[in-house]
C-alpha positions as CSV (number, residue, x, y, z in Angstrom):
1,X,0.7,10.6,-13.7
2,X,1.4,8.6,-10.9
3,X,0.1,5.0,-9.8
4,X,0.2,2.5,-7.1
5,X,-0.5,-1.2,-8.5
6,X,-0.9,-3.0,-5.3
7,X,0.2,-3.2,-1.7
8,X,2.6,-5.5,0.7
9,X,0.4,-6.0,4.2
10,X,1.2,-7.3,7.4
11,X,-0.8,-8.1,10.4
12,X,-0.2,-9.6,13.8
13,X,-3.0,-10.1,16.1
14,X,-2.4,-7.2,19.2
15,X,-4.1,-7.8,22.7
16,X,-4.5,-4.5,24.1
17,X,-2.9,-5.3,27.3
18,X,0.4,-7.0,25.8
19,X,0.9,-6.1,22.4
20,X,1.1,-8.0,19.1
21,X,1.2,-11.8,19.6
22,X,4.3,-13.3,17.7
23,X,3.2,-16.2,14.8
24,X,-0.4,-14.7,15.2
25,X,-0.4,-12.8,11.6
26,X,0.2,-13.1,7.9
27,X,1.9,-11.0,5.0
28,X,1.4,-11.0,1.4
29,X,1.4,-8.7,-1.3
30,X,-2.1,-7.9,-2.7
31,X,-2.8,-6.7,-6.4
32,X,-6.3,-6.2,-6.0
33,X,-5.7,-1.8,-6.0
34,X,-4.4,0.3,-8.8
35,X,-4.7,3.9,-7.7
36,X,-3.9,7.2,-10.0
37,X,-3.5,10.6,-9.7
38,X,-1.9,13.3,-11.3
39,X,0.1,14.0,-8.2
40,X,2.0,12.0,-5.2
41,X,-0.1,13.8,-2.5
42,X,-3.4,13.2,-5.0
43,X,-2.7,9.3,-4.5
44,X,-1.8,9.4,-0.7
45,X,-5.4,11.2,-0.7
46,X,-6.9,8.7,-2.5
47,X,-4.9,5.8,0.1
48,X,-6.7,7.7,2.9
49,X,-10.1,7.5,1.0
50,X,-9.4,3.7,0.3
51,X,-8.3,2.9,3.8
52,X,-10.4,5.0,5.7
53,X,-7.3,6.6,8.0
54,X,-6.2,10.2,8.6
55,X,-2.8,11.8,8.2
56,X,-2.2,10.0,11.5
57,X,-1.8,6.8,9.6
58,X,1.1,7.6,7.0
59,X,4.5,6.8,7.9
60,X,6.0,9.2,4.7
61,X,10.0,9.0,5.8
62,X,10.9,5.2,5.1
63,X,13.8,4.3,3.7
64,X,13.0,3.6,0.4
65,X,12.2,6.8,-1.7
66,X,9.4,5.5,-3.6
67,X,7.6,3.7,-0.6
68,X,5.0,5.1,2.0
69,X,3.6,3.0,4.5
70,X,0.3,3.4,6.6
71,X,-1.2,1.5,9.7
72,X,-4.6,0.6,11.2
73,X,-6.5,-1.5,13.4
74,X,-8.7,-4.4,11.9
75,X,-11.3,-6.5,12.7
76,X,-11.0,-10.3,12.0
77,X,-12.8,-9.5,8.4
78,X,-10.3,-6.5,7.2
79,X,-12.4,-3.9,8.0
80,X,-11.2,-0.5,10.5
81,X,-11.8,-0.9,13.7
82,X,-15.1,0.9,14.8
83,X,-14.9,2.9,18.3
84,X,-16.8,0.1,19.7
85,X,-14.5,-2.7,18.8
86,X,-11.7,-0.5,20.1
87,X,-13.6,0.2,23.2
88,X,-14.3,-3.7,23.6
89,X,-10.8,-4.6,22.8
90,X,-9.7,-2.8,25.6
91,X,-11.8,-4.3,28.1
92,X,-10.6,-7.9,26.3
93,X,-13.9,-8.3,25.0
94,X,-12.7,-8.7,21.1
95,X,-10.1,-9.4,19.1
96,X,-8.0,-6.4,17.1
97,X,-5.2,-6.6,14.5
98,X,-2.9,-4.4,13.7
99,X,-2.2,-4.0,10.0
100,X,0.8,-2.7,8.5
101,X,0.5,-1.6,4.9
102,X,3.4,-0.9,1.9
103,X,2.8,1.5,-1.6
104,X,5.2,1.9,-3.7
105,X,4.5,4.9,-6.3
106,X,5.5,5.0,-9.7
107,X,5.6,7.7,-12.2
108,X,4.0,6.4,-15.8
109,X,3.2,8.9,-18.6
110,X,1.8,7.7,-22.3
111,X,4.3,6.8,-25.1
112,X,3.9,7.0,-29.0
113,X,4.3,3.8,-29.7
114,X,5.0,4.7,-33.3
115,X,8.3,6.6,-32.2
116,X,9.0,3.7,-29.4
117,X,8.9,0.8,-32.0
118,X,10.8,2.7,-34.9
119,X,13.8,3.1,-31.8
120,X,13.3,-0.5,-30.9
121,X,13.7,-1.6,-34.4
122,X,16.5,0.7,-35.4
123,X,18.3,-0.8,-32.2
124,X,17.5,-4.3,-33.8
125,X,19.1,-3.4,-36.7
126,X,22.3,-2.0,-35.0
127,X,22.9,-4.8,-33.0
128,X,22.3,-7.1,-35.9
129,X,24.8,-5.9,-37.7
130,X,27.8,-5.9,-34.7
């Protein structure tokens, strides 16, 4: 089993004719997602799903192993950008941002908790006695 618990996100404001406007964004990490699969490509599919976005999205070959990141266009309230906010955004009719978003996968699989707490309390009594 495999999960994502949250996300990292960044956004900067992007004008269409000049690009992302420095000091117009914000970053944070959001818990507000827990995501699982029985698979890594189950819960980049269920990402897509979430986000709305296409295979287009997914940068899969970031430096850190466990870490996938995707990107989209927002609106002011979060949401993808519709073809007709792009198509006005263009023209310099609205306002865009582009949104940059971090997962990081873990595995998790269920424990006995019997057989974990009998270890734990065996490794009590071991170091108890050094």
């Amino acid at each position: 089993m495999y999960r994502i618990k949250g996300y990292f996100q960044s956004s900067e404001e992007d004008s269409y004719a000049d690009g992302c406007i420095p000091s117009s964004g914000f970053s944070g990490y959001n818990k507000d997602i827990n995501i699982q699969a029985e698979t890594v490509s189950g819960i980049i599919e269920e990402v897509k799903k979430s986000f709305s976005v296409t295979d287009d999205a997914l940068d899969l070959t970031f430096n850190e192993p466990e870490r996938f990141d995707m990107q989209r266009i927002e609106t002011a309230d979060g949401d993808l950008a519709s073809d007709s906010d792009i198509a006005k955004w263009k023209k310099g009719k609205k306002r865009l941002w582009l949104c940059n978003y971090s997962f990081y996968v873990e595995e998790c699989h269920p424990v006995s908790l019997v057989e974990v707490l009998e270890r734990e309390r065996k490794g009590r009594i071991r170091n108890d006695n050094l």
